[in-house]
C-alpha positions as CSV (number, residue, x, y, z in Angstrom):
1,X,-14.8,0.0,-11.5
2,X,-13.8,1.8,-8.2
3,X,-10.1,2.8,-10.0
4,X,-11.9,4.0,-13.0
5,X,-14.3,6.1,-10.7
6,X,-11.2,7.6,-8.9
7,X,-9.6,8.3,-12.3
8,X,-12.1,10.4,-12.9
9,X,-13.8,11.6,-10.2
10,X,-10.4,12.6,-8.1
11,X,-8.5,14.8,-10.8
12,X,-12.1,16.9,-10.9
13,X,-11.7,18.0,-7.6
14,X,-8.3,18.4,-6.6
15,X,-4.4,18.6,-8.2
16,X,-3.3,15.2,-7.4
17,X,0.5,14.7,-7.4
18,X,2.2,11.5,-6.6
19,X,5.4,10.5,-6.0
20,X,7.7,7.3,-5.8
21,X,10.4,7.3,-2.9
22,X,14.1,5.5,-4.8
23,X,13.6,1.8,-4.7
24,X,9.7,1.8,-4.5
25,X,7.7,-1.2,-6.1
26,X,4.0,-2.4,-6.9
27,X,5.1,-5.8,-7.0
28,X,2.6,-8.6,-7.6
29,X,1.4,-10.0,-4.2
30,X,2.6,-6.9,-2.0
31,X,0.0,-5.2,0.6
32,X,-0.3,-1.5,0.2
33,X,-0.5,0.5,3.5
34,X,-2.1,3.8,3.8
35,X,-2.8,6.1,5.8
36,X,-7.1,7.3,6.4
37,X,-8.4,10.8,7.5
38,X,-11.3,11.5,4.9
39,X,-13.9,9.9,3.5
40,X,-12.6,10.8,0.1
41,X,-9.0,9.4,0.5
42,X,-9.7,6.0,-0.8
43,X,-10.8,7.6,-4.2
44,X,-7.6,9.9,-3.9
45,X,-5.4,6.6,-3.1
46,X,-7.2,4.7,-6.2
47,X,-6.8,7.4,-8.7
48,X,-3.1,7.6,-7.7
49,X,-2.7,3.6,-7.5
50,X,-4.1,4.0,-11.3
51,X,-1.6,6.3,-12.6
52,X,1.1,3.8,-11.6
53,X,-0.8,1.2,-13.1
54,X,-2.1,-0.6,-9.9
55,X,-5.6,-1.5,-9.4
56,X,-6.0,-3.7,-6.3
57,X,-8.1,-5.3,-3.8
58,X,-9.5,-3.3,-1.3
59,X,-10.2,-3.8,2.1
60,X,-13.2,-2.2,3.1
61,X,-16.1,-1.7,5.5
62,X,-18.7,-4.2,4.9
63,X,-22.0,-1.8,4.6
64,X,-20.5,-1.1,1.3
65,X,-22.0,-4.6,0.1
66,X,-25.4,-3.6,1.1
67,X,-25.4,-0.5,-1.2
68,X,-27.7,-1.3,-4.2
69,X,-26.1,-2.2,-7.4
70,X,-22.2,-1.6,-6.1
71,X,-22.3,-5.2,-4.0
72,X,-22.1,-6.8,-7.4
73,X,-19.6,-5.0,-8.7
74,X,-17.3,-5.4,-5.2
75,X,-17.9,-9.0,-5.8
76,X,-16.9,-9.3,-9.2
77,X,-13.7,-7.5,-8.7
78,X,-12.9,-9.6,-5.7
79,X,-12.3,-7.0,-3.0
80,X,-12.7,-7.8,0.1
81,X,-15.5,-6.9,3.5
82,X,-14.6,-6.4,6.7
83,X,-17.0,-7.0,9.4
84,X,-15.6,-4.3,11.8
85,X,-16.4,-5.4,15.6
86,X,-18.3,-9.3,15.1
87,X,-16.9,-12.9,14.7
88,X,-16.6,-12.6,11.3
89,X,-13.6,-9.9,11.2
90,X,-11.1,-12.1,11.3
91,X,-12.4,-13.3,7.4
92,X,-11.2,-10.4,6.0
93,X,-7.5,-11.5,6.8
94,X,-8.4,-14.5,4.9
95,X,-9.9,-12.9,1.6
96,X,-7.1,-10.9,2.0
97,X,-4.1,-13.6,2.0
98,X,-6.1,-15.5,-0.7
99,X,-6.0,-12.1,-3.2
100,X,-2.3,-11.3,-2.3
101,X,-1.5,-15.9,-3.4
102,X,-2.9,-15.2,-6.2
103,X,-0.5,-12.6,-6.8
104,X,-2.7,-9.2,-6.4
105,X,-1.9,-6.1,-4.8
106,X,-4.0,-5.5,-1.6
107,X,-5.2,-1.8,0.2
108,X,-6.0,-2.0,3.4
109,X,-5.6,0.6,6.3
110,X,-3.6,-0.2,9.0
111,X,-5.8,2.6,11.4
112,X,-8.9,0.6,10.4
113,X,-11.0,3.9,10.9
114,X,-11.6,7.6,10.5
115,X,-9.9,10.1,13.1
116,X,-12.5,11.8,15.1
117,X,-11.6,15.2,14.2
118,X,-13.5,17.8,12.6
119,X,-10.6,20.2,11.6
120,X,-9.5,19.9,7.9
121,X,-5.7,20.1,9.1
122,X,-3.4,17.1,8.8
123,X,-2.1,14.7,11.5
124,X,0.0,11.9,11.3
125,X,-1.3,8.4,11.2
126,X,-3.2,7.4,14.4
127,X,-2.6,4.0,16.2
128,X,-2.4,1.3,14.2
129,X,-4.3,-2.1,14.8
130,X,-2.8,-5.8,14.3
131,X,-4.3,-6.9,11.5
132,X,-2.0,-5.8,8.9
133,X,0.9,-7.0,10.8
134,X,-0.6,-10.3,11.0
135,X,-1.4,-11.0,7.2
136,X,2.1,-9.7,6.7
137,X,3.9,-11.8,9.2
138,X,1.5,-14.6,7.7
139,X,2.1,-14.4,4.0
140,X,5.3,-12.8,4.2
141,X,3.9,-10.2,2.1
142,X,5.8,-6.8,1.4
143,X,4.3,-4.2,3.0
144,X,4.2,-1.0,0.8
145,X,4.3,2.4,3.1
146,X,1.8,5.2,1.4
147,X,1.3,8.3,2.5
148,X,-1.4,10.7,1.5
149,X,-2.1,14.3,2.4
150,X,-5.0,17.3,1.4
151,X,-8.2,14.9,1.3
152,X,-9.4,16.7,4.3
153,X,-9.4,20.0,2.7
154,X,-12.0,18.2,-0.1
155,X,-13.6,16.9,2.4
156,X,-14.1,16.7,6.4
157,X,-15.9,17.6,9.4
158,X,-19.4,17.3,10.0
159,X,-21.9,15.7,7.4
160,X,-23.2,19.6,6.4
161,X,-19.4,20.2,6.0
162,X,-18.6,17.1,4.3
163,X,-20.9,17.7,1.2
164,X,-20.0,21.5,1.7
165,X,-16.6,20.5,0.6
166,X,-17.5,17.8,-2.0
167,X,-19.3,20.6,-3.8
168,X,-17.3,23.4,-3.5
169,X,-13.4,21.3,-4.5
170,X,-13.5,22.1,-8.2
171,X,-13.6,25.3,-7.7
172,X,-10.9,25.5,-4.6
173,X,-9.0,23.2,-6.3
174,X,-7.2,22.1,-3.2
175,X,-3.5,20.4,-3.7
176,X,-3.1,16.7,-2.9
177,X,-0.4,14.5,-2.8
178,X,0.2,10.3,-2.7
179,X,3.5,9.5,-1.5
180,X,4.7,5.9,-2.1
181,X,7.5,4.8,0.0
182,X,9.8,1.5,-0.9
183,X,8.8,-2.1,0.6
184,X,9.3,-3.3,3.4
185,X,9.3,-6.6,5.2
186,X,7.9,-7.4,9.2
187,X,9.7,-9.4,11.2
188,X,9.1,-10.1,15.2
189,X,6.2,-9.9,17.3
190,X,3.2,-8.7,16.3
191,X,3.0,-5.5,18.7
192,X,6.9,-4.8,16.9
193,X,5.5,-5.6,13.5
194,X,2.5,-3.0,14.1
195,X,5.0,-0.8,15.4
196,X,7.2,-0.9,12.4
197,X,4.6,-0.7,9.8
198,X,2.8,2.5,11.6
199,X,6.3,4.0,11.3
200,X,6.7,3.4,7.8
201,X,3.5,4.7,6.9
202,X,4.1,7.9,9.1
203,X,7.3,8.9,7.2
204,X,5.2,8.5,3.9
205,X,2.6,10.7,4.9
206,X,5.2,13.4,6.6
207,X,6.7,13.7,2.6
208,X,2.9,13.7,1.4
209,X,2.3,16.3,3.5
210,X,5.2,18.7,3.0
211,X,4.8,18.1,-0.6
212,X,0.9,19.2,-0.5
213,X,2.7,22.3,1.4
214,X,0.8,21.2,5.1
215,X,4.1,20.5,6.9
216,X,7.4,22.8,6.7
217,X,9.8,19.5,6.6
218,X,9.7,16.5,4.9
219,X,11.6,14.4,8.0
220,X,13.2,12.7,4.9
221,X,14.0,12.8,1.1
222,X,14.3,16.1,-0.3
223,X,12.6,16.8,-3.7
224,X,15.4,16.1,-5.7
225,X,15.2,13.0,-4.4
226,X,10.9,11.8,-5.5
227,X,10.4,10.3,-8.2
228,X,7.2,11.9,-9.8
229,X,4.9,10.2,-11.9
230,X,2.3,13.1,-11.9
C-alpha cells in the first residue's frame, strides 16, 4: 500500500529521476540505507524503490501504528516500528533481521531523524546512529547506499511551510533525484561500521544532489557513468 501511494502521489508533485551507480543491486535480503531531510522523502524513496521493482519493509517511527485505519495495513505488509527513546527500541532490530531472513529488502535510516533545519537547501547526511551497523554486522546483510536530493523544496520548514509546499509542488514542479549506489558489506567495530556506512550514503546523496542541479560536483561518477531507470 505505501509503494503504491508513492507511485502515485510522488510523480504528482515533483520530476523524479533515479539512477543506478555500475554494479548496483536490490538483492533479496539486502538493507537499503537512505539518507532523511523531509517529511516527504520516504514517499520520494518508495516511489523510486517502485520503479526498480523493490517494495520493502520499512523501518519507521512507531506513532504511525496509532493512526486510524493505516496500523492495519503496516501490519499486514510486515513493516516494522521503532519505539524511538524506550526499552522497546532495540525490537525494531529484531523485526528487522527477521524481514531481511526471510529474504526481503529493508529501509531504514541510518540518521534515525529529521535535521533541525528550516531552510529548504540540501546538506549532506547528518551523524549516523548504530543501529544499522549492528543489524548489518549481525546478519551480514548488504548494505545498499541511497542517496536522495530535492524533497525539501516539496516540502520543509515550519508546519505553515510544510503544507505551503505540499500544496503548491505540482505547480513548481520541483526536480528530484534517487541515487542508488552499489552494495556494500561492514566489517569491524561498530563505531567503524557506522563510519563506513554514513560514508557510503553521503557519496550517494552528493550524485543525487548534483544530479537534482543543488551541488556543482558530483565527488564521483560523471553522467556518462549512471545508469538511469527514469
Amino acid at each position: 500500500m505505501l509503494s503504491t501511494v508513492a507511485r502515485t502521489v510522488v510523480p504528482a508533485l515533483g520530476r523524479l529521476r533515479v539512477t543506478r551507480a555500475p554494479g548496483a543491486e536490490l538483492a533479496p535480503g539486502s538493507i537499503v540505507a537512505a539518507n532523511h531531510t523531509s517529511l516527504v522523502d520516504p514517499g520520494v524513496v518508495l516511489a523510486a524503490l517502485d520503479r526498480l521493482g523493490t517494495r520493502p519493509v520499512v523501518l519507521a517511527t512507531a506513532g504511525l501504528w496509532r493512526v486510524p485505519g493505516l496500523r492495519h495495513a503496516l501490519v499486514r505488509e510486515g513493516h516494522v516500528p521503532v519505539h524511538r527513546g524506550t526499552h522497546r527500541a532495540a525490537a525494531s532490530l529484531e523485526g528487522a533481521a527477521a524481514a531481511l531472513a526471510a529474504g526481503r529488502i529493508v529501509l531504514l535510516y541510518g540518521e534515525g531523524g529529521l535535521p533541525r533545519r528550516t531552510d529548504a537547501g540540501e546538506a549532506a547526511p547528518g551523524p549516523f546512529r548504530t543501529g544499522l551497523a549492528r543489524l548489518a554486522l549481525a546478519t551480514g546483510a548488504p548494505i545498499v547506499p541511497l542517496g536522495q536530493a530535492g524533497s525539501r523544496r516539496i516540502s520543509s520548514g515550519s508546519a505553515v511551510k510544510q503544507v505551503a509546499g505540499f500544496v503548491t509542488a505540482p505547480l513548481r514542479r520541483p526536480d528530484v533525484h534517487v541515487h542508488v549506489g552499489a552494495p556494500i558489506r561492514l566489517s569491524g567495530d561498530i563505531v567503524t561500521a557506522t563510519a563506513r556506512a554514513r560514508r557510503a550514503v553521503v557519496d550517494a546523496w552528493r550524485i543525487a544532489a548534483h544530479q537534482a542541479g543543488h551541488l556543482p560536483h558530483a565527488g564521483g561518477l560523471s553522467g556518462a557513468d549512471l545508469d538511469v531507470t527514469a
